[in-house]
Every structure is written in C-alpha cells, then in structure tokens.
N, C-alpha and C positions, 0 to 999 in steps of 0.2 A: 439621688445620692448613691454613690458607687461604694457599696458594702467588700472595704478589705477583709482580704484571706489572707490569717497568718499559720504557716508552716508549721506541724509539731516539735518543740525545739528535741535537739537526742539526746538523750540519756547520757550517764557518764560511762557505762558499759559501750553502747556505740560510738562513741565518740574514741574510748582507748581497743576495740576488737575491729572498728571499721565494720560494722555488720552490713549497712547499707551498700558498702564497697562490694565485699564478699557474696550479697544476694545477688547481685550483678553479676559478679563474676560466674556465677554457678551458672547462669543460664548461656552465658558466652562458651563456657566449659564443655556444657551437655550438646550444643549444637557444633559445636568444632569435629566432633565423634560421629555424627550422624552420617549418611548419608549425599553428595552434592546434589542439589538441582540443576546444577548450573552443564553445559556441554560441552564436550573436548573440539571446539570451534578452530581450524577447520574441518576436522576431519569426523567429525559429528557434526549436523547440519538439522536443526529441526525447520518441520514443514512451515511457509507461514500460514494463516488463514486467508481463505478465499478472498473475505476483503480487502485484502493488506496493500496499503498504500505505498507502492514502488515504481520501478520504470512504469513508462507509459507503452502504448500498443495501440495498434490499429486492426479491432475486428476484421474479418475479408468477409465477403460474400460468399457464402455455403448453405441457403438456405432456410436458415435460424433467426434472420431479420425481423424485429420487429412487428410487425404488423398492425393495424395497417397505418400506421405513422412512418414507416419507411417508403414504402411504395408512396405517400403522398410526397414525402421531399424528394423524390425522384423525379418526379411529375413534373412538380416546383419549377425545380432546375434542370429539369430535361437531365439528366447523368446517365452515363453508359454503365450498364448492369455489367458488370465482367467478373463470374464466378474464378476465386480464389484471390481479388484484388480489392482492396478496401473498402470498407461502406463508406466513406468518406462521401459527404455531398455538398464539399464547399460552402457551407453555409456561414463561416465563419461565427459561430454565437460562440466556440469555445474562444476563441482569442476575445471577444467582448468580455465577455466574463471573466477572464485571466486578472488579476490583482496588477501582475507585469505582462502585459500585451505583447511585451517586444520580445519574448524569447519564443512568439511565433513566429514563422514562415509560411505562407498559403497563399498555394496559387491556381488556379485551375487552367484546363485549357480546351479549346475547342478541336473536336472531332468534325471529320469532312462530313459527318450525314448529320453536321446541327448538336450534335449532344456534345455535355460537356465532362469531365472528368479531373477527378487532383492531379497535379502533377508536380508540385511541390508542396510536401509540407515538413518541416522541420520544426525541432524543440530543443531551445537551448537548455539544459539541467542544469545548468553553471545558476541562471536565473529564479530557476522554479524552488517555490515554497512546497510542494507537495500538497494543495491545499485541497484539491480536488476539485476545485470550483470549475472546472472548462471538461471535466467528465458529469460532472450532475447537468451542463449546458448542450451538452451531444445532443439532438433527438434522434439519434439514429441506431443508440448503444453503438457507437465506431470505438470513440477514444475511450479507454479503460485503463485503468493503473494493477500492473501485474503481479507477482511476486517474487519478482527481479528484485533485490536489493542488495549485490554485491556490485556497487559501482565502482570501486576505484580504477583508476588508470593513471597512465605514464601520459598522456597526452590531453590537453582539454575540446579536440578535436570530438574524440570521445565522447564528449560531455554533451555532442550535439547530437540528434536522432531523426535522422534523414525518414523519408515514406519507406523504402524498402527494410530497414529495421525495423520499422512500427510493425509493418505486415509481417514481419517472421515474427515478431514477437507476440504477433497477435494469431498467428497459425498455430504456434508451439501452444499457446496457456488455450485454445479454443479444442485442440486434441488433449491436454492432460484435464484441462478443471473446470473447462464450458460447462460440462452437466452435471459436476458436483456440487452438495447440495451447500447453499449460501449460510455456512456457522463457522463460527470463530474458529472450531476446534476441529478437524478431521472425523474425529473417534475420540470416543469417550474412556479411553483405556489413555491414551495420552494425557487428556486432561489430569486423571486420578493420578497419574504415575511423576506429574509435576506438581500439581499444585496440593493436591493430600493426602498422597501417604509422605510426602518428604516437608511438607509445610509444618513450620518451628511450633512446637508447642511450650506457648507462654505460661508463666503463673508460678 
C-alpha cells in the first residue's frame, strides 16, 4: 500500500506575505551578486581534460608504442614501420565496433618489398555519436579522441577527416598532452577556483 504525503497547508500570514515566494527569492538575490563561474567564450577558453571526447586523431609512430601488442599486429600484418606516420595497422576492429560502420573509410595498400600500410582512412563526423566504441577497439592505442571541440564550419566537407588530418591531429595532442598525467582536471587550483569558492551556497 502506497502511504500518501500531504503538503503542510500555509498559514494565513504566508498565504497574504508570500513568505515561501520571498525565501526563494533571497537565494536567487544573493547569487545574482556573487561572482560568475561561467567564461567570457571566446575569448576565454578553458582547458578540456585529457579524457575529453572530441575530434578524433591518429597517434604516428615515435617510439611510445605499445608494447609488446604493437610490435605483434605488425607482425600480423606485416605493416611498414615509418616513424612520424600513423600506427595505424589496418586491422579494421574500429569500424566493427562502430554503432554506424559507414562513416568509415579503410583501406590499406601494398608496398613493393610485401608490407603493407594505410592508405586511406577517412571519418565522417556528420555520422559519429562520439561514443568512443572504435577507440576502446584500437589495439594499437592509434585512433584517440582529442580535445578538439570547436567544430563548426561553412562546409560539410569539413565534417570528413582524411589520414593526413588524423596524423596532424595526432602529432599536435602527442607534443602538448601525450605525457600529461590522465585526470579530469589539469591542476588543482582550477578545480577550486570553479567549482568551490564560486559554487552557490544553499540554505
């Protein structure tokens, strides 16, 4: 049996002062005064966290590979090792894993001494959920989600992200944030300086 909750009815004081109106209002009052949290976007810009789900990118080969899970999908597929060019090893498990398949493009191709290498790969963002599923499917740590999140454009062209993109995108975030360390926050002076000294105090 579903035991009703009845409201305390108000008084005839709050009913003609409005008290309940006015306690409200006092707290909308005091924080209208305080403080913004919020940032003068664009021209203030905060950092995202290292995990932050945005463009995608394609690690290059510099050394920093895996081990030794990388060296065996090379094996695998025989792939030509070419420092500063993609780990990519054609294995296609991120497009299996993808929710929508078709805003891949993967193709690889044959080198004259037997090895093989990407040579196309493409991602439509018109398609993608951001869901991360075909980055948790890498085994190679290649494909990664950056903290590019200023997409818009004039063009849906745009919207698609050839191999040579991946790889700049994947050179630029492997020199700024490859060895910083994997938390939400940068610094903990950030953290404080948004979420509690400016965070509303209730009651």
């Amino acid at each position: 049996m579903v035991k009703r909750v009845f409201e305390k009815p108000l008084s005839l004081m709050e009913r003609v002062l409005f008290l309940d109106f006015m306690k409200g209002l006092s707290i909308t009052i005091r924080q209208a005064f305080k403080r913004t949290i919020t940032t003068h976007y664009p021209y203030e810009k905060l950092k995202p966290p290292k995990r932050f789900r945005g463009f995608f990118g394609h690690k290059v080969i510099n050394g920093k590979e895996p081990q030794p899970a990388f060296t065996e999908w090379v094996e695998r597929f025989k792939i030509a090792v070419e420092p500063g060019k993609s780990r990519c090893v054609v294995c296609l498990l991120c497009k299996r894993a993808c929710p929508v398949p078709q805003l891949f493009e993967i193709e690889g191709e044959k080198l004259p001494d037997g090895k093989r290498r990407v040579s196309i790969f493409n991602m439509n963002m018109m398609l993608c959920t951001f869901c991360g599923f075909c980055v948790d499917a890498c085994p190679v740590d290649c494909l990664f989600q950056s903290d590019i999140h200023e997409t818009a454009s004039y063009s849906r062209k745009d919207a698609v992200l050839d191999l040579s993109t991946l790889e700049k995108i994947g050179k630029d975030w492997q020199n700024r944030r490859e060895d910083e360390p994997d938390r939400i926050w940068a610094d903990d002076n950030a953290r404080m300086r948004l979420w509690y000294e400016n965070s509303p105090k209730l009651g």
